[in-house]
C-alpha positions as CSV (number, residue, x, y, z in Angstrom):
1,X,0.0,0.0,0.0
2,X,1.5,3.7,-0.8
3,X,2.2,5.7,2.1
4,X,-0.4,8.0,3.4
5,X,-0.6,11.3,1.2
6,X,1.0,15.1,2.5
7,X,0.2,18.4,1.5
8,X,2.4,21.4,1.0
9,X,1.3,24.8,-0.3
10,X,3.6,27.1,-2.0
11,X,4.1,30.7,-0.6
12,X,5.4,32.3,-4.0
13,X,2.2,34.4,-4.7
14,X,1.5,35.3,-1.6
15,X,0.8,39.2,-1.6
16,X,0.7,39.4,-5.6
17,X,-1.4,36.4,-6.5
18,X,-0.5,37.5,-10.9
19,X,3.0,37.6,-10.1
20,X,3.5,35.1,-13.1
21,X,2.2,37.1,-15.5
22,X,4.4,40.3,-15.9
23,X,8.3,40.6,-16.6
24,X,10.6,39.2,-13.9
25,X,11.8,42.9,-13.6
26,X,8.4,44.1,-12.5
27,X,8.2,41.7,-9.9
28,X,8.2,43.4,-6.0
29,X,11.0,42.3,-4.1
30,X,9.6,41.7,-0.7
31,X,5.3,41.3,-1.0
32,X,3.0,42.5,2.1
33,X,4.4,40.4,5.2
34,X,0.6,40.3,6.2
35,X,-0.5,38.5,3.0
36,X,2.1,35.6,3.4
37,X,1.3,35.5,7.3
38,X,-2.2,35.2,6.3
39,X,-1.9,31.9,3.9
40,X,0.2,30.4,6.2
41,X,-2.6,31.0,8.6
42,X,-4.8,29.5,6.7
43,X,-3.0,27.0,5.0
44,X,-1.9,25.7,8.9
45,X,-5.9,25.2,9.8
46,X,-7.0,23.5,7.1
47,X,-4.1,20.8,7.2
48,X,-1.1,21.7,4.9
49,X,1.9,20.5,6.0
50,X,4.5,23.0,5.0
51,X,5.0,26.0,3.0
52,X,7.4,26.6,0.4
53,X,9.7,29.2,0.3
54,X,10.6,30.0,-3.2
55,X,14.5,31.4,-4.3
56,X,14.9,34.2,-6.4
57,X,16.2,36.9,-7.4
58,X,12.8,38.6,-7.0
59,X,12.2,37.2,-3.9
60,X,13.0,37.9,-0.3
61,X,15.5,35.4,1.4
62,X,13.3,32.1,2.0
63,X,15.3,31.3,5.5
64,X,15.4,34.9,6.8
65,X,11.4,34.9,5.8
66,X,10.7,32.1,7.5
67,X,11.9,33.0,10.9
68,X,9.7,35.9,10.8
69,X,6.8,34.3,9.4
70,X,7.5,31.4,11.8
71,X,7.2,33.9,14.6
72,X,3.6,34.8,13.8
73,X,2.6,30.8,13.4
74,X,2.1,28.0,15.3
75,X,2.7,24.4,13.8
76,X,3.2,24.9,9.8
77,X,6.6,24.1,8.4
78,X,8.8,26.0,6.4
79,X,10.3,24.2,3.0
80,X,13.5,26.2,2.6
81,X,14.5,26.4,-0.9
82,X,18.3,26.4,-1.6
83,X,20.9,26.3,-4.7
84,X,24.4,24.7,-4.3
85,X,26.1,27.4,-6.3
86,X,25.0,30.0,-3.5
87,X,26.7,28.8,-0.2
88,X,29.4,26.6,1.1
89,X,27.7,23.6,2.4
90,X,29.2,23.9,6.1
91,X,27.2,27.1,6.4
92,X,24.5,25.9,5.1
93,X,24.2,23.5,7.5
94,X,24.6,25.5,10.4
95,X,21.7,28.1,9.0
96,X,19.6,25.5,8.6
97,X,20.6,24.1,11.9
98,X,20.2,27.3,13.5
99,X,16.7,27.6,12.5
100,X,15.9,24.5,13.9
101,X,16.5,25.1,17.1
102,X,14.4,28.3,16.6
103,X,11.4,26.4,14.8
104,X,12.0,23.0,16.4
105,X,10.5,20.2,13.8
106,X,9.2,22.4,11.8
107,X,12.2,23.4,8.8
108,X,12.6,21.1,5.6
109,X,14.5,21.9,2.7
110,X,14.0,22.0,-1.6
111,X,17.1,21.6,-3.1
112,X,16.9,22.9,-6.6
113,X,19.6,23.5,-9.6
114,X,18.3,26.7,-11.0
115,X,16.1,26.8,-14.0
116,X,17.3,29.9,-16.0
117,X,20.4,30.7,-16.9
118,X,20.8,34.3,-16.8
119,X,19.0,34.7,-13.6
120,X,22.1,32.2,-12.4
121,X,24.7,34.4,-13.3
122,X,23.6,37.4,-10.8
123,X,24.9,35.0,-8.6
124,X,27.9,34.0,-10.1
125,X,26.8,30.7,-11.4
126,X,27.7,30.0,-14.9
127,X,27.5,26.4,-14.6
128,X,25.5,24.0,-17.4
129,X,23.0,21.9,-16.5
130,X,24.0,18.7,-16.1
131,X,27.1,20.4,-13.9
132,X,24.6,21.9,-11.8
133,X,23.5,18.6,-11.1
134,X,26.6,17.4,-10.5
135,X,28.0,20.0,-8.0
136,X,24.7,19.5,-6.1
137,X,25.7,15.9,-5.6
138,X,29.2,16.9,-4.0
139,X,26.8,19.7,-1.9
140,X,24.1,17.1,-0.8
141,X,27.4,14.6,0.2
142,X,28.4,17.3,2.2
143,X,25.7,18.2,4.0
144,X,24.5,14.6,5.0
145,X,27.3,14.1,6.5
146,X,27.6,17.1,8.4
147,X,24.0,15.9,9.7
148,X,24.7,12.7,10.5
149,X,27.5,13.9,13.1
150,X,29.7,10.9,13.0
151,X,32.6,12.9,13.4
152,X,34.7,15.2,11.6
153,X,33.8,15.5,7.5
154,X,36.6,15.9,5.1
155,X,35.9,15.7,1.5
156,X,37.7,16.4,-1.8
157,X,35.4,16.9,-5.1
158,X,35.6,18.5,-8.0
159,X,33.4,21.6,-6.5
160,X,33.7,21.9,-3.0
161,X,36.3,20.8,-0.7
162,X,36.1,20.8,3.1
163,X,38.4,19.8,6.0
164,X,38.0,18.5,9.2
165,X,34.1,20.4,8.8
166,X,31.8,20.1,12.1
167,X,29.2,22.3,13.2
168,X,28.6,22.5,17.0
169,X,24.3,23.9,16.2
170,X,22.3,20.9,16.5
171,X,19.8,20.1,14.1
172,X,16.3,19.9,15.3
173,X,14.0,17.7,13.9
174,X,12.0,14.9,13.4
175,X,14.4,12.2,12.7
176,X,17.8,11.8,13.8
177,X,19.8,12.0,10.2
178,X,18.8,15.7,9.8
179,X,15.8,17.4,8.1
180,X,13.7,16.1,5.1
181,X,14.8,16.6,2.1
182,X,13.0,17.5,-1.1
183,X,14.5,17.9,-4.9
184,X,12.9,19.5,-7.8
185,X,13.4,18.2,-11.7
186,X,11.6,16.7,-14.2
187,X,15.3,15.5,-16.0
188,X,17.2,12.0,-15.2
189,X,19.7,14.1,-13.4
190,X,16.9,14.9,-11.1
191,X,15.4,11.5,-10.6
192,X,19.4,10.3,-9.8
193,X,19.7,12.8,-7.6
194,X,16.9,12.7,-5.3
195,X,17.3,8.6,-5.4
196,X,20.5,9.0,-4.0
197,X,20.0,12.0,-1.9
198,X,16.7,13.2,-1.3
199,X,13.2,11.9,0.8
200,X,11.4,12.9,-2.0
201,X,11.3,14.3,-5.4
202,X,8.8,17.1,-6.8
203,X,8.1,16.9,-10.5
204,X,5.5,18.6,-13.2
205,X,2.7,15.8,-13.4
206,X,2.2,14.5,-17.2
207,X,-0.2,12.3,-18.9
208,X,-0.5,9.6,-16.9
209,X,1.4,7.0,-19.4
210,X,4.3,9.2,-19.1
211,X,4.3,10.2,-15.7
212,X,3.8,6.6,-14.6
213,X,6.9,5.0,-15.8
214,X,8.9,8.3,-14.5
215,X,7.0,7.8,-10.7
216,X,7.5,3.9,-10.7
217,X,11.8,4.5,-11.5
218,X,12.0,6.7,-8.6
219,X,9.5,5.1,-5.9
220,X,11.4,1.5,-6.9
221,X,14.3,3.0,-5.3
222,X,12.7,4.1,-1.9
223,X,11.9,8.1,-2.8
224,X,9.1,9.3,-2.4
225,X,7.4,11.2,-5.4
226,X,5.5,14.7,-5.4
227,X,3.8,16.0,-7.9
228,X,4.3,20.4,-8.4
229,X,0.8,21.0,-9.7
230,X,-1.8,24.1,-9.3
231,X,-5.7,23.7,-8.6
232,X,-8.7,24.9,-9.5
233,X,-11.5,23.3,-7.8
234,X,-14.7,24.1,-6.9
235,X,-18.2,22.1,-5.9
236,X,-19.1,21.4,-9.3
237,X,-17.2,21.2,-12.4
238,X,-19.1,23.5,-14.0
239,X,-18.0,26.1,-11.7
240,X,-14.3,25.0,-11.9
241,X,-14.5,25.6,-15.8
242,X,-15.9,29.0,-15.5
243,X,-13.4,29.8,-12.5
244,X,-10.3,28.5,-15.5
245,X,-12.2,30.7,-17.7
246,X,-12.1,33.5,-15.7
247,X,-8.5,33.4,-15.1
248,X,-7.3,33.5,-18.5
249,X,-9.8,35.9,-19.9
250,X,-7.9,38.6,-18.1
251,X,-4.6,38.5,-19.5
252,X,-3.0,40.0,-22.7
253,X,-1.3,38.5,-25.5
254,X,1.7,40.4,-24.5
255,X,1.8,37.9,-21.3
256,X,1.7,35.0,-23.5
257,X,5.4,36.9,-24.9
258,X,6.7,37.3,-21.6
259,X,6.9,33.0,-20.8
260,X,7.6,32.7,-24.6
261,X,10.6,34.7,-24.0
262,X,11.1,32.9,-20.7
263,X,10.8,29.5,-22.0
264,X,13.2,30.2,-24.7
265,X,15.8,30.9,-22.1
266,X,15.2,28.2,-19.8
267,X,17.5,25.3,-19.8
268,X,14.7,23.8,-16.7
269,X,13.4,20.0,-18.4
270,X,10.5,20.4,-16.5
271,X,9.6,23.9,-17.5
272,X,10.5,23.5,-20.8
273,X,8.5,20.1,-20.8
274,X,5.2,21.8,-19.7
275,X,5.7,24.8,-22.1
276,X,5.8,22.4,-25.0
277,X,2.8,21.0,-23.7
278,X,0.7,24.0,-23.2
279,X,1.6,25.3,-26.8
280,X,1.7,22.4,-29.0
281,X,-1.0,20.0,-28.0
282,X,-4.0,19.1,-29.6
283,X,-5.9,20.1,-26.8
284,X,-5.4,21.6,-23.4
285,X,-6.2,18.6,-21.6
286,X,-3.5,16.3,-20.7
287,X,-6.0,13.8,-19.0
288,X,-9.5,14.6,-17.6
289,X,-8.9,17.0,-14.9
290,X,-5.1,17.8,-15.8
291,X,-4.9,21.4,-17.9
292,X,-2.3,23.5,-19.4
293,X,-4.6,26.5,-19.8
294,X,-2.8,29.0,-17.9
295,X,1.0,27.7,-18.7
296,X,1.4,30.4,-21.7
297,X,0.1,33.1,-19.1
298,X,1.4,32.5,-15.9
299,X,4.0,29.8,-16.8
300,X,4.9,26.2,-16.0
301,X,3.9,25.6,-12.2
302,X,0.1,27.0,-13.8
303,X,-0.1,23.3,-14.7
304,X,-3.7,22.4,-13.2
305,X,-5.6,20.4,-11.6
306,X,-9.5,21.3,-12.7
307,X,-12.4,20.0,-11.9
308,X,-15.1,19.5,-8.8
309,X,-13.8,18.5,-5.2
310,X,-15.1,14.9,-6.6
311,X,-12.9,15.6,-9.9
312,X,-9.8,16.4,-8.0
313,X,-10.1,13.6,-4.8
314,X,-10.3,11.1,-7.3
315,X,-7.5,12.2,-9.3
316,X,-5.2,12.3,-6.4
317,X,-5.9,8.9,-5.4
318,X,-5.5,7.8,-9.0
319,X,-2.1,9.4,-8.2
320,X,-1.5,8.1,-5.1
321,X,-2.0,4.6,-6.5
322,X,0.5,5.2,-8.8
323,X,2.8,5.9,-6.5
324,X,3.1,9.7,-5.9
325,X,2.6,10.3,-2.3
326,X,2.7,14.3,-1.7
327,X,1.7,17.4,-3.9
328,X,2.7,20.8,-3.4
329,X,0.0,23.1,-4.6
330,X,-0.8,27.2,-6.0
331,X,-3.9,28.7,-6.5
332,X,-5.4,32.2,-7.6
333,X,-5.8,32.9,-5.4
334,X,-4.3,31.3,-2.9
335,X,-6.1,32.2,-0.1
336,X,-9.3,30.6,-1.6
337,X,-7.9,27.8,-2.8
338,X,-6.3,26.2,-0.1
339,X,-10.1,27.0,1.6
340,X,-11.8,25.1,-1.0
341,X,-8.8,22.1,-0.8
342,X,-9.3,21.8,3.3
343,X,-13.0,21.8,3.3
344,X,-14.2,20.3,-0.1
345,X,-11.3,18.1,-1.4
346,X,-9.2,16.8,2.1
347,X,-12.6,15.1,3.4
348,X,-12.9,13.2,0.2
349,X,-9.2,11.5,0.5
350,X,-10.3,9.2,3.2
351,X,-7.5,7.6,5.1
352,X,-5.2,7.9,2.3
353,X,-4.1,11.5,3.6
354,X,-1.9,12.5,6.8
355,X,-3.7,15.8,7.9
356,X,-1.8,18.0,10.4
357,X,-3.7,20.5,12.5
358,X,-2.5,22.4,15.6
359,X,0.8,20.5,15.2
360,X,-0.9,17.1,15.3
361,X,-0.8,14.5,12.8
362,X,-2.9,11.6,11.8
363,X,-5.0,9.6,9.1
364,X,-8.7,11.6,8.1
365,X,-11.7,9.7,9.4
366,X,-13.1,8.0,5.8
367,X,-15.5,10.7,4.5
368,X,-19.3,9.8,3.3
369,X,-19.4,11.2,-0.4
């Protein structure tokens, strides 16, 4: 039997809910406090596990954020992104330990390789892509081992070299080998990675005869699998449709420019993946309830899931018996969205999902549809 299912929520939007849709450039650097406080709020009663905190050059720092977010919250986790190309792996352990002891239990990490190459080189990072994977590799080795506190760590790679590295901060958390560990891709370099490094990876979903052979390489190997996917649900598909419908109607052609342009200088599989899917399809609908409506105007991650609460329980436990055990979800916005996931979708999942409220965890009571 798959393991019971978890739900994360991404903060990204939070305070500018069409962030997606204009230039990179135009994007504000640090959105309203209150408005990310807020969905963390709400996203912590319904029964999401963690937030994530996106990297960026448009973005505030996620780890700094989450301390004062943290603050202002009582049980909801924070799913630190990070890049290897950023920080020396001894330091980044000891932040990340740091703000454990600060937020006992409740700090994660997203290890991700960077999706556009210019963006990268603000920071100094003109590796390709496979490199990227590769140095993240040497990073992770690193970094588990520094965790594992079995004594001094020296290591000798072809990106990062340490001596004799220890950090005194404890890591606080769950288990005893340091904190979860999530990895984003949608490439083979991904899926190797997370198998040898991560918990679990988060992909784009697919059509299903594609995704399945991707999920089944990865859960055969003891990861788990989530699926990076939007939603759109509502108490009737009819009302779902004309919520899509809404969305789109709203945005110019010149958006449509602003991802092609985007897309074009993306190295990302996954992104690219999802572009190509959303532009050259026959139709919009990669299975019943799976849509790439929104991908041209508010880019990759707009991948959707569409359709009633009924729709969208049923196609998470058509996942789940795949084999894809968590989903990290966006909505527009997301305030709403994560309201009509908690009270019209989560009751529907049955025992299949772990729901965590007030800090407590534990299997849903089977719900009467």
């Amino acid at each position: 039997m798959p393991e019971p299912l978890r739900f994360h929520w991404s903060l990204s939007q939070a305070g500018q809910t069409f962030r997606r849709a204009q230039p990179r450039e135009q994007h504000p650097g640090m959105p309203a406090l209150a408005d990310q406080v807020q969905l963390c709020r709400v996203a912590e009663q319904v029964g999401i596990e963690s937030m994530l905190m996106a990297i960026g050059y448009t973005r505030p720092d996620p780890l700094v954020l989450s301390m004062a977010i943290g603050a202002q919250t009582g049980s909801i986790k924070f799913m630190i992104a990070c890049r290897s190309g950023l920080i020396s792996p001894t330091y980044f352990v000891q932040q990340v330990n740091t703000a454990s002891t600060l937020l006992p239990d409740r700090i994660c990490i997203n290890m991700v390789c960077g999706h556009t190459p210019y963006e990268l080189g603000y920071y100094g990072d003109f590796l390709e892509h496979d490199e990227r994977y590769s140095r993240t590799a040497e990073f992770m080795a690193i970094c588990r081992e520094l965790w594992r506190r079995d004594g001094r760590v020296n290591f000798d790679g072809t990106y990062y070299r340490v001596e004799n590295a220890w950090v005194d901060t404890p890591m606080i958390s769950g288990t005893s080998r340091g904190p979860e560990v999530f990895l984003g891709g949608n490439s083979v370099q991904a899926e190797d990675l997370a198998i040898e490094y991560a918990d679990c990876l988060w992909r784009f979903p697919d059509a299903d005869d594609k995704l399945a052979v991707r999920v089944a390489r990865v859960v055969a190997s003891g990861t788990r699998v989530g699926l990076l996917v939007s939603l759109i649900t509502r108490p009737t598909r009819e009302a779902a449709l004309d919520a899509a419908s809404v969305l789109i109607a709203g945005f110019s052609a010149q958006t449509r420019v602003v991802h092609r342009d985007f897309a074009a200088r993306s190295d990302s599989t996954g992104f690219r993946s999802v572009y190509a899917a959303a532009e050259d399809a026959a139709t919009e609908w990669l299975t019943p309830t799976l849509w790439t409506g929104a991908v041209p105007y508010l880019g990759a991650p707009a991948i959707a899931l569409v359709g009633s609460y009924e729709d969208v329980a049923d196609a998470i436990l058509g996942y789940h018996t795949m084999g894809v055990t968590q989903f990290l979800f966006m909505g527009w916005p997301d305030v709403e969205e994560v309201r009509h996931f908690g009270e019209g979708v989560l009751p529907l999942l049955g025992d299949a999902a772990l729901v965590n409220r007030d800090g407590r965890a534990g299997a849903r009571a089977a719900a009467t549809r």
